[in-house]
C-alpha positions as CSV (number, residue, x, y, z in Angstrom):
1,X,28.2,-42.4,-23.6
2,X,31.8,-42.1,-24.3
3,X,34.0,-40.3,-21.9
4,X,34.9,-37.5,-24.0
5,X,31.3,-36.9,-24.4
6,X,30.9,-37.0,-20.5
7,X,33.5,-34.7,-19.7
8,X,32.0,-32.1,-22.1
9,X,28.6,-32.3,-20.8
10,X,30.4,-31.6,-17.7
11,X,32.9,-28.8,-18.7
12,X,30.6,-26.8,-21.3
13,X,28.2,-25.4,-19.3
14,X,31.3,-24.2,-16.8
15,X,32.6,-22.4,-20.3
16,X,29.2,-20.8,-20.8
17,X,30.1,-18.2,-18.3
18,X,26.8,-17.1,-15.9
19,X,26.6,-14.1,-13.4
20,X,24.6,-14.8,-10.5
21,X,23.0,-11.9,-8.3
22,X,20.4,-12.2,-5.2
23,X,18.1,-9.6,-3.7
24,X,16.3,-9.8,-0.7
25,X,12.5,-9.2,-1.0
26,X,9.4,-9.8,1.4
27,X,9.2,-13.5,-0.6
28,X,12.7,-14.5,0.4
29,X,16.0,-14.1,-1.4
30,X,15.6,-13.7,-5.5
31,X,18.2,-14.6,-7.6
32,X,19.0,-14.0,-11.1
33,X,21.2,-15.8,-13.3
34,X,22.2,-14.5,-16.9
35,X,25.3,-14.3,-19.2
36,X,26.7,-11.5,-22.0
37,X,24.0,-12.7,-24.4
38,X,21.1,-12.1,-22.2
39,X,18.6,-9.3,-22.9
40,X,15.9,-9.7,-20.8
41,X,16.6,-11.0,-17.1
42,X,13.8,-12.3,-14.4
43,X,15.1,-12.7,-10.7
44,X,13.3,-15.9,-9.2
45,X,13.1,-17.7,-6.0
46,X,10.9,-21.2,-5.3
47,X,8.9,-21.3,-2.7
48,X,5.9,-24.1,-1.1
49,X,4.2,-21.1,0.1
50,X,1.4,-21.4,-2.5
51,X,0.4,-25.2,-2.8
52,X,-1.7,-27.4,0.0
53,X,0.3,-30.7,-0.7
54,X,4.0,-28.6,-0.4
55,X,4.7,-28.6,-3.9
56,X,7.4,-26.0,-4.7
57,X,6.5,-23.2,-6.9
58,X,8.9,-20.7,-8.4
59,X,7.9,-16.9,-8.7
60,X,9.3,-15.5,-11.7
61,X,9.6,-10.9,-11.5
62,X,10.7,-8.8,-14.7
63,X,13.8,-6.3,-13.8
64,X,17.3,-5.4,-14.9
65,X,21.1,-7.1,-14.3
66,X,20.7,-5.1,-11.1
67,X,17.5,-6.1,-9.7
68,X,13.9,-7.1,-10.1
69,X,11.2,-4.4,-11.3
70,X,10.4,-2.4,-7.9
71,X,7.1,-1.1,-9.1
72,X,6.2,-4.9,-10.4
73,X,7.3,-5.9,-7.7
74,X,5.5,-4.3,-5.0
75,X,2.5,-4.9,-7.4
76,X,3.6,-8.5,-6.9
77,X,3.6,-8.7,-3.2
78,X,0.0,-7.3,-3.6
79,X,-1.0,-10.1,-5.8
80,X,0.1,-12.8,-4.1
81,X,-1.8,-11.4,-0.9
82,X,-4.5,-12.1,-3.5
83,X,-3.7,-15.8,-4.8
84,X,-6.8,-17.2,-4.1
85,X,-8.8,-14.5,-5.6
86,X,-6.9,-15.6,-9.2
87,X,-7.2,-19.2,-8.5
88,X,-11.6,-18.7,-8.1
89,X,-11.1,-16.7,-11.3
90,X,-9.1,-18.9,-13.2
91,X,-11.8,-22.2,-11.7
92,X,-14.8,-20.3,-12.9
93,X,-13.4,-19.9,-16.4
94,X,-12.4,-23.5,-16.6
95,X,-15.9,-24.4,-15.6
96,X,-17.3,-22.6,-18.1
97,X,-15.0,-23.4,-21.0
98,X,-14.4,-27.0,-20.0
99,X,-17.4,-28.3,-17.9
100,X,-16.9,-31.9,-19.3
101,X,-13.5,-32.2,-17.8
102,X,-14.7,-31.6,-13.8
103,X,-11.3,-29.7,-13.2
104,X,-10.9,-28.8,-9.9
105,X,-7.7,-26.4,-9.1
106,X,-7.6,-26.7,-5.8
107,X,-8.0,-30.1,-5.5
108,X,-6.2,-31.8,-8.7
109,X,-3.3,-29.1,-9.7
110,X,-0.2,-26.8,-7.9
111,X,0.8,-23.6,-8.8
112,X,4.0,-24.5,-10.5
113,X,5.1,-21.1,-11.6
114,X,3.8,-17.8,-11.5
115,X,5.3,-14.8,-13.6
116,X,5.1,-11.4,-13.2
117,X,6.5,-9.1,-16.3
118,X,6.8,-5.5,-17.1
119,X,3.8,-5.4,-19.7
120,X,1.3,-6.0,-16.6
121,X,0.3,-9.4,-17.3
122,X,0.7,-11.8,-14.5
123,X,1.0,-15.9,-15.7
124,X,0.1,-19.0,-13.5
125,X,1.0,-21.8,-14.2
126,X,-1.0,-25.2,-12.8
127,X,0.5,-28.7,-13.1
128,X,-1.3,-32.1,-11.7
129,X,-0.1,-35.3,-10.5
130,X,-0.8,-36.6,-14.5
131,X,2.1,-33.4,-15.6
132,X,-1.2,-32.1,-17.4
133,X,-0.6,-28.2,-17.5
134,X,-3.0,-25.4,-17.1
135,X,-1.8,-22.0,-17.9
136,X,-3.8,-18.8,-17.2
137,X,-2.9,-14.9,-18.1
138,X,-4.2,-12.0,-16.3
139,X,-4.3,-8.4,-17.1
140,X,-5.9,-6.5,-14.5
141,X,-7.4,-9.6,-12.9
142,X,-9.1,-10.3,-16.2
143,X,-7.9,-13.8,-18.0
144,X,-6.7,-13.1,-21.0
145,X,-5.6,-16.1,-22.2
146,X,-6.2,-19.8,-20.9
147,X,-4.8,-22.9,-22.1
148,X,-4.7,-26.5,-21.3
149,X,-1.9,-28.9,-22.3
């Protein structure tokens, strides 16, 4: 890599001007980070809170430049109260869709992300030690889309 090429991977994203804002919740601190061009804006925080083996997770919530979604995000705090709940679900799908592949949850996969939006779904997204990815949409507590990758 050449040294003009260096420096601009260095100074370019410096250019692209971001504004970064926290807010303190019952998970921790959230922070967003957007710039002029963003529309939509989701405050975030990671956390090990969710995974056995320590592996961080990051909590995505819907909301505006000035902070996360207080209705989702009181809905949130109820939801995560309720993790494992989602997890059974989201195991007793897989069994029945994918019996051949013996996928355990618990055992094999993390949380890696989990995103709350503004349209009432909730996404969680599993990852194993292989960086095979599970991801699972709820409505209601009902999947409504699962996918593996």
């Amino acid at each position: 890599m050449s040294k003009l090429a260096l420096v601009l991977e260095i100074i370019l994203p410096l250019l692209k001007k971001k504004t970064r804002k926290d807010y303190h919740s019952k998970f921790g601190t959230l922070t967003c980070e957007y710039g002029k061009e963003d529309t939509s804006f989701y405050w975030h925080i990671y956390t090990d809170r969710f995974n056995k083996n320590k592996h961080s997770a990051s909590l995505w919530i819907e909301g505006t430049q000035i902070k996360p979604d207080q209705i989702l995000l009181e809905k949130s705090y109820a939801l995560i109260a309720d993790i494992k709940e989602y997890i059974q679900i989201a195991q007793h799908e897989l069994d029945l869709k994918f019996a051949s592949k013996k996928i355990n949850l618990s055992e094999d996969y993390a949380i890696n992300e989990i995103e709350f939006n503004q349209d009432g779904s909730l996404e969680i997204e599993y990852l194993s030690n292989e960086d095979d990815t599970i991801s699972v949409i709820f409505v209601n507590r009902i999947i409504q889309k699962l996918e593996l990758f």
